[in-house]
C-alpha positions as CSV (number, residue, x, y, z in Angstrom):
1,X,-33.9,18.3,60.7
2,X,-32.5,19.9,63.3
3,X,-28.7,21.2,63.2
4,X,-27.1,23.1,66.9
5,X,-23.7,24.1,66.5
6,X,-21.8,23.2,69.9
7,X,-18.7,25.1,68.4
8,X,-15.5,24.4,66.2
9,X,-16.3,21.6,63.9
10,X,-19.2,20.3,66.1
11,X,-22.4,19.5,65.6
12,X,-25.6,17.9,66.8
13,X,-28.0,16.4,63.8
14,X,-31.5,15.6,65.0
15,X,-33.9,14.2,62.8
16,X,-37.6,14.4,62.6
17,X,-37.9,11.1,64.0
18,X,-35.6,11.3,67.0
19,X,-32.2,9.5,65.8
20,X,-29.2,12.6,66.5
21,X,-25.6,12.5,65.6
22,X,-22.6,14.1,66.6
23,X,-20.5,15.3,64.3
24,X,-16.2,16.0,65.2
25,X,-16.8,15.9,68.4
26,X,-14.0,17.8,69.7
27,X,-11.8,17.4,73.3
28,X,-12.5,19.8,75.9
29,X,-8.7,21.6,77.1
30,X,-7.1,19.7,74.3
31,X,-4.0,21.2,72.5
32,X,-2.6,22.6,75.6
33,X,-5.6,24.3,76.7
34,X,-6.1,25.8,73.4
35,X,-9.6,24.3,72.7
36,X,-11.3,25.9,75.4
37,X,-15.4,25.3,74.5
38,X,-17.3,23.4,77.5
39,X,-17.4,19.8,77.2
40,X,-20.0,18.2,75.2
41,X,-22.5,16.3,77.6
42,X,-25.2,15.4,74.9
43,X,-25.4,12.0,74.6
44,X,-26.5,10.1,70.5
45,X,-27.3,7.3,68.5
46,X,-24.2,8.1,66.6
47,X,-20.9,10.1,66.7
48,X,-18.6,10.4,63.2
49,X,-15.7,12.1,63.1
50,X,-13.8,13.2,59.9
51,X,-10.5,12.4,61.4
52,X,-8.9,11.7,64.8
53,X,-7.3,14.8,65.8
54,X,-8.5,15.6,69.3
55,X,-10.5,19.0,68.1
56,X,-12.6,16.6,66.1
57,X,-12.2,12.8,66.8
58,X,-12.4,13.0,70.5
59,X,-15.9,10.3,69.7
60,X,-14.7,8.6,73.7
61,X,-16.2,12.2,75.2
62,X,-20.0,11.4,73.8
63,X,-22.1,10.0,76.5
64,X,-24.1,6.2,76.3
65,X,-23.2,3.7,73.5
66,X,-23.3,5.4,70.2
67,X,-22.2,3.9,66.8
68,X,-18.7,5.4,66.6
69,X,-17.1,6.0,63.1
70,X,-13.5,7.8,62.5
71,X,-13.1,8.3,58.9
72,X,-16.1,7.1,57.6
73,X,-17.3,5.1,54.7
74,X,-20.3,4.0,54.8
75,X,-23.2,3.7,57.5
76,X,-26.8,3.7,57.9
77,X,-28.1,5.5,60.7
78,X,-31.8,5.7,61.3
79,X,-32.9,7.6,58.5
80,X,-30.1,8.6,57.4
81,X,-27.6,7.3,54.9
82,X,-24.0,7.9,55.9
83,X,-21.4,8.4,53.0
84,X,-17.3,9.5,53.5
85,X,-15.3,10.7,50.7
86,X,-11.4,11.0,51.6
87,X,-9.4,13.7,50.9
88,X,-6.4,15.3,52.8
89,X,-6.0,17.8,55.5
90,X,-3.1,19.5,53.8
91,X,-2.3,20.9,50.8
92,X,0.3,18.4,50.4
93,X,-1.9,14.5,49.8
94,X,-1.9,14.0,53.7
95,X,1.7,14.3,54.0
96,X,1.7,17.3,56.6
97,X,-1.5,16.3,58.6
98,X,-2.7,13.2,57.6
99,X,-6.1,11.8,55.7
100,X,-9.7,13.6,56.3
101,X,-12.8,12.5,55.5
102,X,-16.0,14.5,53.9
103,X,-19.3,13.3,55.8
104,X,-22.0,13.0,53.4
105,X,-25.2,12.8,55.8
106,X,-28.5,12.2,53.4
107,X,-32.4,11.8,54.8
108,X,-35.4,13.4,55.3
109,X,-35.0,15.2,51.4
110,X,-31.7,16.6,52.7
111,X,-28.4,16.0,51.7
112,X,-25.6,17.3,54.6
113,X,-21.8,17.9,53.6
114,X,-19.9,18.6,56.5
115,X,-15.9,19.2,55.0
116,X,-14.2,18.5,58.6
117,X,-10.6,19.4,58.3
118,X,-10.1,20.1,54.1
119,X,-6.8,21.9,53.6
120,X,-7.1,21.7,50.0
121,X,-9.2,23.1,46.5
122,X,-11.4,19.9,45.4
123,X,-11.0,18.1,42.1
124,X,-13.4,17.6,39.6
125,X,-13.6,13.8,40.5
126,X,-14.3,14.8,44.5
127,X,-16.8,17.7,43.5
128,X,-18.8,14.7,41.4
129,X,-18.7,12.4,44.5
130,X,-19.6,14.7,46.6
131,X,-23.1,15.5,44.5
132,X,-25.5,17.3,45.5
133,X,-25.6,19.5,48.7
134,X,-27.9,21.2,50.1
135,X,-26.6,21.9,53.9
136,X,-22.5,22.9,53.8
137,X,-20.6,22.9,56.9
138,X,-17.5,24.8,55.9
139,X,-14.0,25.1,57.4
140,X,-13.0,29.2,57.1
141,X,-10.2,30.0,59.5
142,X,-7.2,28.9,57.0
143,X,-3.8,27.8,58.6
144,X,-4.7,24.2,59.5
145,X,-7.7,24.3,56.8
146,X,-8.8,26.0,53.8
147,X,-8.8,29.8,54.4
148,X,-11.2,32.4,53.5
149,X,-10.4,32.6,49.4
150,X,-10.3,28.9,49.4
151,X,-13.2,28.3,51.1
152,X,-15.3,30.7,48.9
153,X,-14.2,28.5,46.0
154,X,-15.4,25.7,47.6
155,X,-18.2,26.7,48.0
156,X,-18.8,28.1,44.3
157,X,-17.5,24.6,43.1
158,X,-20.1,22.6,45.8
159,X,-23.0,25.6,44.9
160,X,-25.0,24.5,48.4
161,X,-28.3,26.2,49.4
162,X,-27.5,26.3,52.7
163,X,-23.8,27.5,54.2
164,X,-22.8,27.1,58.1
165,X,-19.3,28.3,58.6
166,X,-17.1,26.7,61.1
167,X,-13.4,25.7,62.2
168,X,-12.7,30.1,62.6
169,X,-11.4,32.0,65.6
170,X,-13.7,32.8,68.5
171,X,-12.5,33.7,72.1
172,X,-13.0,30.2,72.9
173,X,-9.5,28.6,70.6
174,X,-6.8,29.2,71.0
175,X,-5.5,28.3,67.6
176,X,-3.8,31.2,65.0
177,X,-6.9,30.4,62.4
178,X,-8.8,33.6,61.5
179,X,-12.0,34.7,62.5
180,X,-15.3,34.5,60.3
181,X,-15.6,38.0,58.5
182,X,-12.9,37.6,56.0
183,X,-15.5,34.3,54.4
184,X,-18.7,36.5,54.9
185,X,-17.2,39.2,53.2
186,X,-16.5,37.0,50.2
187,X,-20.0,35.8,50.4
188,X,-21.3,39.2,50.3
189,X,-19.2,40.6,47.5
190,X,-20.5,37.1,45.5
191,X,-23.8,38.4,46.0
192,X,-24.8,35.5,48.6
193,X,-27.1,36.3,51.3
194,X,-25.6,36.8,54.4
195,X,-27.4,35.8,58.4
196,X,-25.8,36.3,61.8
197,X,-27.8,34.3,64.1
198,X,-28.0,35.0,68.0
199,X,-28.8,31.3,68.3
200,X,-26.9,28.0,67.9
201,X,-29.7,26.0,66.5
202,X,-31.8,25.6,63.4
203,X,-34.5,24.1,62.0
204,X,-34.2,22.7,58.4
205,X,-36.6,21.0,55.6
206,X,-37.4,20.7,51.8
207,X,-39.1,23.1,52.0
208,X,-38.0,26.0,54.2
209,X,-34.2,25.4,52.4
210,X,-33.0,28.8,50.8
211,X,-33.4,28.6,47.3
212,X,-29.9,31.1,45.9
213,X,-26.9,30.0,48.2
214,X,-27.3,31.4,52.1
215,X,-24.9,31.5,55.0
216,X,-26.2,31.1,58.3
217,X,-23.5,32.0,61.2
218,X,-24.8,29.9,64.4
219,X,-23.5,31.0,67.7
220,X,-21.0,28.0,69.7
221,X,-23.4,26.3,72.4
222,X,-20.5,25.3,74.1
């Protein structure tokens, strides 16, 4: 499986076999100008967004005739089985910012968690849908999402083997989230092994998977 970070809360998932999806796709100059990463040009079998805010459900933007989910339940894409668990992007049940949806992505021996926009600790009852996880793509920045202290509870509560931060401040949003550090440094004080990659892309299987919980920081494509 192959995972490149175009920046945000997007991704590109390529399996062995060919099939790709785009995860939150987001809107290039959106917000006022605030999301400033380059359009994304890739074109996939498949684009799923965990809601439709235009930093993440902006699914018109990808290129040929993909499957298009927003919020979703349940999908089978190539080989990969497609699973959404709602929660809310607020501390509040949804009443601030609406509904988001956890993307559970499972195939090839993996199973893929992407949180999209979570404001909020998960319950017991999420944690046990959830199952599982062995790729977590994390929201850090706080403010419209989980911060930094929340996130690393998530993370303790989900107990992945493999951790790729995302929705933090670069240069390239204009949003008042925070940068990464404040979550690596929680990660580092919990013991967890800690990689800042020059690259946006990896390369991920059974059996090259971290076996004690890792973060990998990808650099934005875009």
């Amino acid at each position: 499986m192959k995972i490149t970070y175009f920046g945000h809360s997007s991704f590109l998932v390529e399996a062995e076999d060919g099939t790709s999806i785009i995860l939150d796709p987001y809107l290039s100059g959106s917000f006022d100008g605030a999301v400033k990463y380059e359009p994304i040009t890739e074109s996939a079998d498949a684009v799923l967004a965990s809601h439709d805010h235009d930093d993440h459900g902006a699914t018109g933007t990808v290129r040929g005739e993909p499957l298009t989910a927003v919020f979703p339940t349940s999908e089978h894409i190539g080989p990969f089985e497609v699973t959404g668990v709602e929660v809310a992007h607020d501390g509040s049940k949804g009443s601030e910012r609406g509904r988001n949806t956890i993307m559970v992505l499972e195939g090839e021996g993996i199973r893929l968690v992407h949180l999209g926009d979570l404001g909020h600790l998960l319950e017991a009852d999420t944690v046990e849908a959830i199952g599982k996880v062995d790729v977590l793509m994390i929201p850090v920045g706080g403010f419209f999402t989980i911060d930094e202290k929340e996130a690393a509870k998530v993370v303790k509560a989900l107990n992945p083997r493999l951790l790729i931060p995302m929705h933090y401040k670069t240069d390239k949003i204009d949003f008042p989230i925070a940068p990464v550090d404040g979550f690596l440094e929680t990660q580092k004080k919990a013991k967890n092994k800690v990689i800042e990659e020059d690259s946006s892309v990896m390369e991920v299987n059974r059996d090259t998977l971290p076996l004690e919980c890792t973060t990998v920081v990808l650099q934005p494509s875009h």
